[in-house]
C-alpha positions, -999 to +999 in steps of 0.1 A: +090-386+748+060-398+771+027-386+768+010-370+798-024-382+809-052-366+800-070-346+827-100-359+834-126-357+860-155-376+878-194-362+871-177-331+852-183-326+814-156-332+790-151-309+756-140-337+733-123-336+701-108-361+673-096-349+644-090-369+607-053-382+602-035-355+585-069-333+588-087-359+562-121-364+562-138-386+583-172-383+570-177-390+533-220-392+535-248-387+559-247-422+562-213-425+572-227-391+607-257-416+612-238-450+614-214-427+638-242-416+659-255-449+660-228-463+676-223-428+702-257-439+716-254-478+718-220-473+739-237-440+760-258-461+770-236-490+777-211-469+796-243-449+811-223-413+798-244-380+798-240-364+757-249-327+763-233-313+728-222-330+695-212-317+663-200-340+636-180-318+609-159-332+581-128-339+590-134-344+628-162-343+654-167-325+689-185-338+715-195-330+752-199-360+774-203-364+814-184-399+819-202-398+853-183-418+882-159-434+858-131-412+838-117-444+821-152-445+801-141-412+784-113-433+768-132-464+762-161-444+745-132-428+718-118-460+714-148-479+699-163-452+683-129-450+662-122-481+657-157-491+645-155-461+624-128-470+603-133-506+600-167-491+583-152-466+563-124-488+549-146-514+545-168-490+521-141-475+508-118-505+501-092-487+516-069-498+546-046-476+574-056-456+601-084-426+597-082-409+628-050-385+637-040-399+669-049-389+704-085-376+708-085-339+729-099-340+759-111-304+781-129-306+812-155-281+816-161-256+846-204-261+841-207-226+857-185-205+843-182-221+801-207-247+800-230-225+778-202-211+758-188-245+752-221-256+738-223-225+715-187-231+705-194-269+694-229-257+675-215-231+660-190-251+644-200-258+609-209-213+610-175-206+612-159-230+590-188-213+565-203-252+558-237-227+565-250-194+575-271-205+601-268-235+629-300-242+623-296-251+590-269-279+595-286-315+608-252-326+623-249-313+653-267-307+688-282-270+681-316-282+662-324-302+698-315-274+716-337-250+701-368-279+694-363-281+659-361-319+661-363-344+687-333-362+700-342-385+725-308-392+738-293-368+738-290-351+776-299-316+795-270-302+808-278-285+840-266-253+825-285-254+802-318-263+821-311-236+846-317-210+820-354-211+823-378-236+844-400-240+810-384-260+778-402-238+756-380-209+775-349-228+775-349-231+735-355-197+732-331-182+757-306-208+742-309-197+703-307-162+712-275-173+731-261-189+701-273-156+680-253-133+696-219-152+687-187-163+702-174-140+724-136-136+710-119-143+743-141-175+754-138-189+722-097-190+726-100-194+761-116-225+751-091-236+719-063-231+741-076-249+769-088-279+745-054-275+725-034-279+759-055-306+775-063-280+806-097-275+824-116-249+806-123-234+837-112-202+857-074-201+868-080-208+910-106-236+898-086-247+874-053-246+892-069-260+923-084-291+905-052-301+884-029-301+913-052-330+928-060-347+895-036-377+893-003-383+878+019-354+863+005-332+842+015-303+819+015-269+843-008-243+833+007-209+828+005-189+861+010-152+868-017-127+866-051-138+843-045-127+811-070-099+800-098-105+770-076-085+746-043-105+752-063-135+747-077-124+713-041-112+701-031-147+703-027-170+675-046-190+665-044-228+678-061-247+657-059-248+616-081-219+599-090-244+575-106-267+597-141-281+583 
């Protein structure tokens, strides 16, 4: 069966995720999250990409990434930092075979309706799979930055994010009391299924609008009237409870 393309779009951000072959880790040390970040900012700043949100859990990562003028660097980006990946881990290792499960995800992001909750979704990652209690308290991911715990010099400001406050003092604080309050249950499905699916994560006019003009064919979002934020919390769960 032939794949569809991913939907992707110019100057929008992208919710990214890649996942361990058969949900294996990925990530065996610190070492092995650093020599991964390494490489996310040599090719950021080869491909000039925007990184507003990372997270680099076990057994896959999540990232949020602007590709700018050029969707194909989206693709490029996922490319290297896999294969460079393995070839370190198997090297290490002494094993051999793929490590990644396939196809990355790939979600574009409406900025003003789920940027935020995208962000707070991909820091509150290792909370929920109960790696720790607090978001603060895990060094893998984008939330420390975004609260000015620790500096992270590449790492981008989403306009979202900078809108919350004209200060960057207030913009931490706004944003950690964001992240404090929790997912909301229907965003954070809204935004699994969305990922899952390869849709926009967007409202259903924006979203419908923008995939109709998006080239080649792509898989038709459900239509009829928006579902309500109890139907979407009554769904099942799309992705494995077990993922860490």
């Amino acid at each position: 069966m032939p794949r569809f393309p991913r939907l992707a779009l110019a100057n929008y951000p992208h919710h990214l995720v890649h996942r361990g072959h058969n949900q294996q880790d990925v990530f065996f040390s610190n070492a092995d999250r650093r020599a991964y970040l390494d490489t996310l900012v040599e090719f950021r700043d080869e491909l000039k990409l925007s990184i507003y949100g990372y997270c680099l859990m076990t057994n896959h990562v999540h990232l949020i990434i602007n590709p700018g003028n050029d969707v194909a660097n989206l693709g490029r980006l996922m490319k290297r930092l896999a294969g460079r990946h393995t070839r370190r881990i198997n090297c290490m290792r002494e094993r051999s075979g793929t490590l990644w499960g396939g196809r990355f995800k790939c979600s574009p992001i409406d900025s003003d309706r789920y940027m935020l909750c995208c962000l707070r979704y991909v820091d509150l990652n290792p909370v929920r799979a109960k790696l720790v209690e607090s978001p603060a308290s895990f060094h893998w991911s984008s939330f420390r930055a975004h609260v000015g715990l620790e500096e992270c010099a590449w790492l981008d400001l989403d306009p979202s994010l900078q809108g919350l406050s004209p200060t960057h003092r207030g913009r931490q604080m706004l944003y950690r009391e964001f992240v404090s309050q929790g997912d909301d249950p229907a965003d954070l499905r809204f935004i699994r299924e969305s990922l899952q699916r390869g849709h926009l994560t967007a409202p259903d006019e924006l979203a419908g609008e923008l995939e109709e003009n998006a080239p080649g064919k792509l898989p038709q979002r459900q239509r009829g009237r928006p579902r309500t934020r109890i139907e979407l919390a009554r769904e099942p769960d799309l992705f494995d409870p077990g993922e860490k």
